[in-house]
PASEBA-1860 file (N, C-alpha, C; in nm, 3 decimals):
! residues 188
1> XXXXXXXX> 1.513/-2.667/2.076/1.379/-2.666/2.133/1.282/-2.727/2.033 ~ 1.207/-2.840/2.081/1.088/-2.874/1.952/1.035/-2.796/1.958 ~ 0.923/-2.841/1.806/0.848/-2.757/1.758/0.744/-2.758/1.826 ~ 0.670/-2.641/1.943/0.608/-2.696/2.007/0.417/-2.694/1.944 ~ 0.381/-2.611/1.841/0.259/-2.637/1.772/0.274/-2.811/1.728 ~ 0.369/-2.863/1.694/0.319/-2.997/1.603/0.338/-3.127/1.742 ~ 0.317/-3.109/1.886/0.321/-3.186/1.960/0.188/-3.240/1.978 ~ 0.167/-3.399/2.008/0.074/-3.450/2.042/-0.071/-3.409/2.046
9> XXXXXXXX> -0.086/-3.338/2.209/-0.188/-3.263/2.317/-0.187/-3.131/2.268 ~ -0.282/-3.060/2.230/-0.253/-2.872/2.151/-0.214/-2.854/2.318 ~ -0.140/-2.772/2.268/-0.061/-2.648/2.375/-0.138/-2.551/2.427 ~ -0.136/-2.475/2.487/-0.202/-2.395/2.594/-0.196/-2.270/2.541 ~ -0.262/-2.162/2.491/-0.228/-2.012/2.424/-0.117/-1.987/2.500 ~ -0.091/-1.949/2.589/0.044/-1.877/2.675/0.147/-1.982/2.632 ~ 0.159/-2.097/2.648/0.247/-2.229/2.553/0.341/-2.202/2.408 ~ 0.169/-2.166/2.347/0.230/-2.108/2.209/0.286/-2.011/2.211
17> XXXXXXXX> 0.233/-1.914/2.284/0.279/-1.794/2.262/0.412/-1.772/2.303 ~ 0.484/-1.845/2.380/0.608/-1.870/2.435/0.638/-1.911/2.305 ~ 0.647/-2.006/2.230/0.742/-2.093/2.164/0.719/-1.952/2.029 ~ 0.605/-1.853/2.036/0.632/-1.746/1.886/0.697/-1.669/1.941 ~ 0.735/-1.641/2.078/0.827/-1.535/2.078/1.002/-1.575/2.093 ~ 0.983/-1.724/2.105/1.106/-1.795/2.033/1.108/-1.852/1.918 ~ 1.048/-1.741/1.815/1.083/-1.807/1.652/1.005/-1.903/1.629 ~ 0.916/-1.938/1.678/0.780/-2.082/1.663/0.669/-2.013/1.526
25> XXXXXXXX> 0.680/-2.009/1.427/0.593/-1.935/1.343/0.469/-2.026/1.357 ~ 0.489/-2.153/1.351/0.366/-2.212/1.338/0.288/-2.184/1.463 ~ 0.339/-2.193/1.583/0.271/-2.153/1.703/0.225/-2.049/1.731 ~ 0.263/-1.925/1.643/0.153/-1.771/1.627/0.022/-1.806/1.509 ~ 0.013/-1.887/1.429/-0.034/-1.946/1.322/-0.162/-2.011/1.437 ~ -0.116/-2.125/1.493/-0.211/-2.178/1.596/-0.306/-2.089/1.643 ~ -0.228/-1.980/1.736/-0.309/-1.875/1.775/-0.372/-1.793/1.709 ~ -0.356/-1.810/1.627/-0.425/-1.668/1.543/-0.561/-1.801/1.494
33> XXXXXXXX> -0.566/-1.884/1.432/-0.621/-1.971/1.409/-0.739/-1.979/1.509 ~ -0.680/-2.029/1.641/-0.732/-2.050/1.708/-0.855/-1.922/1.775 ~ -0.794/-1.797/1.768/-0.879/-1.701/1.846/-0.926/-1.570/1.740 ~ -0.893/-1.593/1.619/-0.936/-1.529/1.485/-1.083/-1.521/1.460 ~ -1.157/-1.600/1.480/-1.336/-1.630/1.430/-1.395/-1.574/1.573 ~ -1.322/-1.561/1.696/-1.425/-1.554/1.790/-1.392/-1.379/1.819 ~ -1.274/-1.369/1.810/-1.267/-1.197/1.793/-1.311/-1.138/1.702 ~ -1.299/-1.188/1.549/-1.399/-1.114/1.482/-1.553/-1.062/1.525
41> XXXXXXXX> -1.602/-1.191/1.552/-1.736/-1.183/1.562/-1.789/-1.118/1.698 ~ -1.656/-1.104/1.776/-1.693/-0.933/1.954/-1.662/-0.854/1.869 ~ -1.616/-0.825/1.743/-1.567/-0.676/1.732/-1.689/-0.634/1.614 ~ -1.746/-0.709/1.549/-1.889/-0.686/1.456/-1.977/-0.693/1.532 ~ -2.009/-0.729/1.648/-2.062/-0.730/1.743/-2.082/-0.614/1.798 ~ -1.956/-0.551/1.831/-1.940/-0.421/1.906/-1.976/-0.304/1.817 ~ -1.878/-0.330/1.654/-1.869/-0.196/1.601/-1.986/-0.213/1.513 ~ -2.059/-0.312/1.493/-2.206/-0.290/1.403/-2.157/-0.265/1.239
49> XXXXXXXX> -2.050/-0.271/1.205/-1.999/-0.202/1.064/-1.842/-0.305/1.014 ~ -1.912/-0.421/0.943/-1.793/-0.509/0.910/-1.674/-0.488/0.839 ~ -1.713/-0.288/0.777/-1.546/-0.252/0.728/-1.458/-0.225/0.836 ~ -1.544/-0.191/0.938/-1.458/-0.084/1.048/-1.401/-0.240/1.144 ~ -1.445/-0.311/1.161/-1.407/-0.448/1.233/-1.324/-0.526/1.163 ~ -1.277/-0.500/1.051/-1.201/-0.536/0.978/-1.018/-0.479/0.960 ~ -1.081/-0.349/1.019/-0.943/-0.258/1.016/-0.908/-0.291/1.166 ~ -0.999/-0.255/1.234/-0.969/-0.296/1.438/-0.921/-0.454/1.457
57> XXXXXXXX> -0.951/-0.516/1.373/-0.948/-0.684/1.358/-0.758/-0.685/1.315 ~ -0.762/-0.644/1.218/-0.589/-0.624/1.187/-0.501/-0.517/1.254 ~ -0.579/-0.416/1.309/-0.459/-0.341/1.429/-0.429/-0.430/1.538 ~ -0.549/-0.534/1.582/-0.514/-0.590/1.668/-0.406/-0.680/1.695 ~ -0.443/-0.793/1.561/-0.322/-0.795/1.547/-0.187/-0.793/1.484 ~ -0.184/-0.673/1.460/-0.092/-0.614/1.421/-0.006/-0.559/1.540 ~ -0.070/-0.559/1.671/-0.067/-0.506/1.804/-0.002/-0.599/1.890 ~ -0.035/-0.756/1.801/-0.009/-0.891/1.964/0.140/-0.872/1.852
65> XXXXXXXX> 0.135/-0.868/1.718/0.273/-0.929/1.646/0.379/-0.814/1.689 ~ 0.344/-0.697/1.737/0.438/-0.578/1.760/0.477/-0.611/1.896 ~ 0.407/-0.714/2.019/0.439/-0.726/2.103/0.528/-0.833/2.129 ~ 0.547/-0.932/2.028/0.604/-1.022/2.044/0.751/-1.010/2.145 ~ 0.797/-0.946/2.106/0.959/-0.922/2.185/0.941/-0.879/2.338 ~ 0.876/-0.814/2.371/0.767/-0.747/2.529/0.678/-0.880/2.613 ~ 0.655/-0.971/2.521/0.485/-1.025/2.616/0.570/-1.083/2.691 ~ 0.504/-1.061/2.810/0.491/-1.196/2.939/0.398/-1.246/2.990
73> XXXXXXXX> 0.418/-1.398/3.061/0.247/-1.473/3.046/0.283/-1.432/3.163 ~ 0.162/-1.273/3.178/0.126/-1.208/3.355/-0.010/-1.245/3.363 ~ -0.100/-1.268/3.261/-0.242/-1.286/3.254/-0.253/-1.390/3.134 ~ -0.363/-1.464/3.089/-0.395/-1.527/2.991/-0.374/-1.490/2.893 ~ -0.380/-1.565/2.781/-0.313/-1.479/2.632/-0.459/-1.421/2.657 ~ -0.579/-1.520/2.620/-0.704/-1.447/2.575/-0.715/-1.302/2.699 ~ -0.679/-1.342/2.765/-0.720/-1.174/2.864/-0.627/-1.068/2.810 ~ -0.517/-1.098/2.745/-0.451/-1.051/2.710/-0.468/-0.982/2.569
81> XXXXXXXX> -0.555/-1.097/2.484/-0.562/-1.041/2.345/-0.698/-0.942/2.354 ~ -0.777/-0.944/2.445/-0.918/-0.896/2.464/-0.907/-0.779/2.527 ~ -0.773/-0.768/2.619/-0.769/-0.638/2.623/-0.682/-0.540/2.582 ~ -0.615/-0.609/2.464/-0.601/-0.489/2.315/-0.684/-0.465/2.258 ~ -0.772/-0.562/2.246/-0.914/-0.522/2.185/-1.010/-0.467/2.246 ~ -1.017/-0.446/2.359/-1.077/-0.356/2.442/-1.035/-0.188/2.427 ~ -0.929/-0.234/2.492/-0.802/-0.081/2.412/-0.837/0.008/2.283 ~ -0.816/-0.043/2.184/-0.819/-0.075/2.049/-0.987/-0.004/2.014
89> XXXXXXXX> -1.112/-0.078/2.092/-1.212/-0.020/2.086/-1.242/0.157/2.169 ~ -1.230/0.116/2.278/-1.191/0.244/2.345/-1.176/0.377/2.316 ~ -0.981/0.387/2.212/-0.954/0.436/2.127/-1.044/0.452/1.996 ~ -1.124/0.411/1.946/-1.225/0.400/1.858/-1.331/0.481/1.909 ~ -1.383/0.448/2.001/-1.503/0.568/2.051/-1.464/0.675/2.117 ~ -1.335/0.727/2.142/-1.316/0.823/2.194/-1.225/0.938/2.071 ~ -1.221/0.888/1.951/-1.212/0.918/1.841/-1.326/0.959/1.790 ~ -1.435/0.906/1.775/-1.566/0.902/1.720/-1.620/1.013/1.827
97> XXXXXXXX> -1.628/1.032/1.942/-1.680/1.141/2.014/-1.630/1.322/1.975 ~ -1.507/1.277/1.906/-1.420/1.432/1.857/-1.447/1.423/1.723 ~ -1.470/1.357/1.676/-1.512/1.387/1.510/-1.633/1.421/1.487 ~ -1.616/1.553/1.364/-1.731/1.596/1.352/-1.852/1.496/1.303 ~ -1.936/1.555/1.272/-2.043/1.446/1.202/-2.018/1.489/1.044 ~ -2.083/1.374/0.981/-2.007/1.457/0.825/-2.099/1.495/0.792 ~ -2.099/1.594/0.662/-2.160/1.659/0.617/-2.296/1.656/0.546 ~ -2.465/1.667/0.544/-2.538/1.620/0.508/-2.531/1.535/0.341
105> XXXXXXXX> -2.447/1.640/0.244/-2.419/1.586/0.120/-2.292/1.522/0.147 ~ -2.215/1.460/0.200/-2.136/1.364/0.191/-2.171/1.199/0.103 ~ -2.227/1.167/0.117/-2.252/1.105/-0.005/-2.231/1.156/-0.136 ~ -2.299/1.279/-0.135/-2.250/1.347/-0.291/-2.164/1.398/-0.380 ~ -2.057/1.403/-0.220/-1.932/1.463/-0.249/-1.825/1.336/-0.278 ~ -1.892/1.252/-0.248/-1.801/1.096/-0.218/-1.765/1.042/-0.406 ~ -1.959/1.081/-0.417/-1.943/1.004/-0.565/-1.900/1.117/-0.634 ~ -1.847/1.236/-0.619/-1.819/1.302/-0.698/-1.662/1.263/-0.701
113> XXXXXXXX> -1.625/1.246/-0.634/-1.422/1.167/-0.664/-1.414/1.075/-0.759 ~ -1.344/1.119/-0.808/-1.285/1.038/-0.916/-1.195/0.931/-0.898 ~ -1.240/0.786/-0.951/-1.137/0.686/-0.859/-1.018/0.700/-0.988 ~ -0.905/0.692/-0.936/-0.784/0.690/-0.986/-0.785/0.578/-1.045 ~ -0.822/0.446/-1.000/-0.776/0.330/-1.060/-0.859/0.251/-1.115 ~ -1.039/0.347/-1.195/-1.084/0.263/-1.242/-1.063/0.240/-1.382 ~ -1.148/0.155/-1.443/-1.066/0.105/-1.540/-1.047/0.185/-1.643 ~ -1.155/0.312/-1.635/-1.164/0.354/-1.761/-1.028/0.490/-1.769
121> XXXXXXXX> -1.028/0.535/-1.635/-0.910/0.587/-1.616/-0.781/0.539/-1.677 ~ -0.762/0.371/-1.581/-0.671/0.305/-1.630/-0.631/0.298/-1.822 ~ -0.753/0.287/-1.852/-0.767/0.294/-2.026/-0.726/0.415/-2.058 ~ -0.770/0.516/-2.029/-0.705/0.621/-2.042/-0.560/0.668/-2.072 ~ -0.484/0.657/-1.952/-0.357/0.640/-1.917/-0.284/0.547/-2.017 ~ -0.333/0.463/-2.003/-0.285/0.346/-2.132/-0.263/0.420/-2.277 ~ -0.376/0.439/-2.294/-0.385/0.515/-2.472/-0.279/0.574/-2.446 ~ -0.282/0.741/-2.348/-0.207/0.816/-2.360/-0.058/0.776/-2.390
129> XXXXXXXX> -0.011/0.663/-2.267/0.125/0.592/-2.313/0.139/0.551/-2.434 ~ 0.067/0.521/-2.479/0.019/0.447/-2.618/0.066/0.532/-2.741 ~ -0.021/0.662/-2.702/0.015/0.766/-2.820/0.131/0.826/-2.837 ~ 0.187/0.851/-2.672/0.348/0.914/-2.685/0.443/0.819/-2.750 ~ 0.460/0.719/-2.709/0.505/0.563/-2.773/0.496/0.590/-2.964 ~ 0.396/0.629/-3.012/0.412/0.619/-3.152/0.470/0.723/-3.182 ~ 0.418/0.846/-3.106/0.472/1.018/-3.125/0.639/0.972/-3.148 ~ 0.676/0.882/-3.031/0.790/0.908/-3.034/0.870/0.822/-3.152
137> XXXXXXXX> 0.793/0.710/-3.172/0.888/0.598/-3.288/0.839/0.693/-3.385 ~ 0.776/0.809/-3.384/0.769/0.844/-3.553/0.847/0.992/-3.577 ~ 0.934/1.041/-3.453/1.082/1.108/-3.408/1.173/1.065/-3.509 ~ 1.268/1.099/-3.584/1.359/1.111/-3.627/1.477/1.002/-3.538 ~ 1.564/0.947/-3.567/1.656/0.845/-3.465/1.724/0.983/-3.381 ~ 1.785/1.061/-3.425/1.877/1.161/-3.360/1.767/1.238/-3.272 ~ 1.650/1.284/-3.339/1.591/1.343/-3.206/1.546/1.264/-3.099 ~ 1.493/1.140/-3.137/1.353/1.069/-3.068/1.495/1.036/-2.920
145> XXXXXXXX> 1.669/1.029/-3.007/1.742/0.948/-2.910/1.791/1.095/-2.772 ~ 1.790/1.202/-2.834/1.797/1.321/-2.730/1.673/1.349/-2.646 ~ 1.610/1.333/-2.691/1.449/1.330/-2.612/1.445/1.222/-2.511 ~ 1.475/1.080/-2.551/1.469/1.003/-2.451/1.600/0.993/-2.330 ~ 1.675/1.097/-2.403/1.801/1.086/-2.317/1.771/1.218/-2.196 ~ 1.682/1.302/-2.231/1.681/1.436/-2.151/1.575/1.404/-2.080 ~ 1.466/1.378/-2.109/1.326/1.309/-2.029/1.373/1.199/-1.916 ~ 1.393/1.061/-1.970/1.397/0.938/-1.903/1.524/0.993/-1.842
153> XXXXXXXX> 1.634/0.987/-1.893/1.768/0.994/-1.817/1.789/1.099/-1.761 ~ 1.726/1.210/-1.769/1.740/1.361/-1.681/1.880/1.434/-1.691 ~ 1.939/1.336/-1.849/2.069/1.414/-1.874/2.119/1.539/-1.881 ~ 2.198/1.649/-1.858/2.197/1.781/-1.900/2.236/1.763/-2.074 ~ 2.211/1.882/-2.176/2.252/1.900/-2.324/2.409/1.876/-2.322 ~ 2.490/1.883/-2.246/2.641/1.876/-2.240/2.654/1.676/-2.227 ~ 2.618/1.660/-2.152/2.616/1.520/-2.126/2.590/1.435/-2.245 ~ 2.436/1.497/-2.316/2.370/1.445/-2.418/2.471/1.420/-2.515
161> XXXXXXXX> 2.547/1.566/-2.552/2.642/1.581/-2.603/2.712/1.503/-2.661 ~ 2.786/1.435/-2.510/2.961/1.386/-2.499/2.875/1.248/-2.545 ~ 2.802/1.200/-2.532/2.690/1.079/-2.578/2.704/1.053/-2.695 ~ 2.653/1.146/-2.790/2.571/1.147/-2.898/2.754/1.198/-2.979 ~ 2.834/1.277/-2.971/2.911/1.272/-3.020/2.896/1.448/-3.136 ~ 2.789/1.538/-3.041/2.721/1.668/-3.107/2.742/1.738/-3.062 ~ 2.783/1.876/-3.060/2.777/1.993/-2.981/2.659/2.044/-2.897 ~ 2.659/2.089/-2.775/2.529/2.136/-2.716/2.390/2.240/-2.795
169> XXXXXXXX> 2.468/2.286/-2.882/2.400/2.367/-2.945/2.271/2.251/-3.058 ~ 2.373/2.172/-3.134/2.303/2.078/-3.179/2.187/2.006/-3.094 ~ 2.224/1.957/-2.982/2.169/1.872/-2.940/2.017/1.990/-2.848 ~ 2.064/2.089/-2.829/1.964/2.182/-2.804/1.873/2.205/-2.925 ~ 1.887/2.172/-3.072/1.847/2.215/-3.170/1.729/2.099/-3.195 ~ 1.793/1.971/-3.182/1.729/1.835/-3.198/1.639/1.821/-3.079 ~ 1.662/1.870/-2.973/1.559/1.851/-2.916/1.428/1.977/-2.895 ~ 1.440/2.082/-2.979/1.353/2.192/-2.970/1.266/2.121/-3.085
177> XXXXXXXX> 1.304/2.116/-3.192/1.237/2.014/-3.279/1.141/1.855/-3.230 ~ 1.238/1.817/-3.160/1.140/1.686/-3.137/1.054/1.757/-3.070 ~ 1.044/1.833/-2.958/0.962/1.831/-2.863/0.852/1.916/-2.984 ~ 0.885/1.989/-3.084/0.763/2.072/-3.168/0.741/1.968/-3.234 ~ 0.772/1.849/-3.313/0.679/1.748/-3.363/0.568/1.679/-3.252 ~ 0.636/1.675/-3.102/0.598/1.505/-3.038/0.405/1.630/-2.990 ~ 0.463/1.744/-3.013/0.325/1.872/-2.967/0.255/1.836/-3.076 ~ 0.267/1.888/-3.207/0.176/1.886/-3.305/0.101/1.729/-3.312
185> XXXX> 0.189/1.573/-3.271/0.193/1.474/-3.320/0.055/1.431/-3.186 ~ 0.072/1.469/-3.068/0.023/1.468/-2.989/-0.131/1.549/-2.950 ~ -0.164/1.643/-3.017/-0.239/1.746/-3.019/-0.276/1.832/-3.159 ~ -0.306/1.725/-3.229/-0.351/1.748/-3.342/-0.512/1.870/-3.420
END
């Protein structure tokens, strides 16, 4: 079957949409292309709030690509894509009618969260790796190597053991020690 997006005359939405639900990638590409700028701008239109038209904008289609294996040209694509997005809105205000209203200090409570991934957090986290990292190169070889074997590898002391070439008792000994240096080394 040619490729039917790279023919001559553009193809007809229902056209393309035939040739993407036979493996035509470029011909869902077309469409999306093609009817991407004018659905955005009904759904900022509708929802007044360009985060929330942004998420309804990608369920949608996220909605025509889930249909791919199902569609049949019974109606126009566009009647078709407009009324998932109709749908899609629908579901949106009849959501919004059961939700409470939020709370007058919601704003206050918002900035009171702590973002996980800003940077200074991120810096944070870093050091900390940072500091265990020296705690640990400044371990003894025999402990720092039972420590990383019981932590990272989730070895049992018997295992460590048959490893290391020590009795459990030892290797219980070396690691009661590391872990009382990597405390003091850590928490000074």
């Amino acid at each position: 079957m040619p490729d039917i997006a790279s023919q001559q005359e553009p193809p007809g939405d229902d056209a393309l949409m035939q040739a993407w639900v036979h493996g035509d990638v470029m011909a869902f590409e077309t469409l999306y292309r093609r009817h991407r700028d004018k659905l955005y701008r009904f759904l900022v239109r509708q929802l007044r709030n360009g985060a929330l038209a942004d998420e309804v904008f990608q369920d949608i289609w996220q909605r025509v690509i889930a249909a791919r294996g199902t569609w049949q040209p019974e109606a126009l694509f566009t009647t078709w894509l407009y009324r998932i997005a109709h749908n899609r809105l629908a579901d949106h205000w009849r959501a919004a009618q059961h939700r409470p209203p939020p709370p007058e200090d919601a704003d206050l409570r918002t900035a009171r969260i702590v973002d996980p991934d800003s940077p200074e957090r991120q810096l944070s986290e870093f050091e900390q790796r940072r500091q265990l990292q020296l705690a640990l190169e400044a371990l003894p070889e025999e402990q720092r190597e039972v420590v990383l074997l019981r932590l990272e590898q989730e070895l049992t002391l018997e295992e460590i053991g048959a490893i290391t070439g020590v009795g459990r008792e030892t290797v219980k000994s070396r690691l009661r020690y590391a872990m009382d240096k990597l405390r003091t080394l850590l928490n000074p």
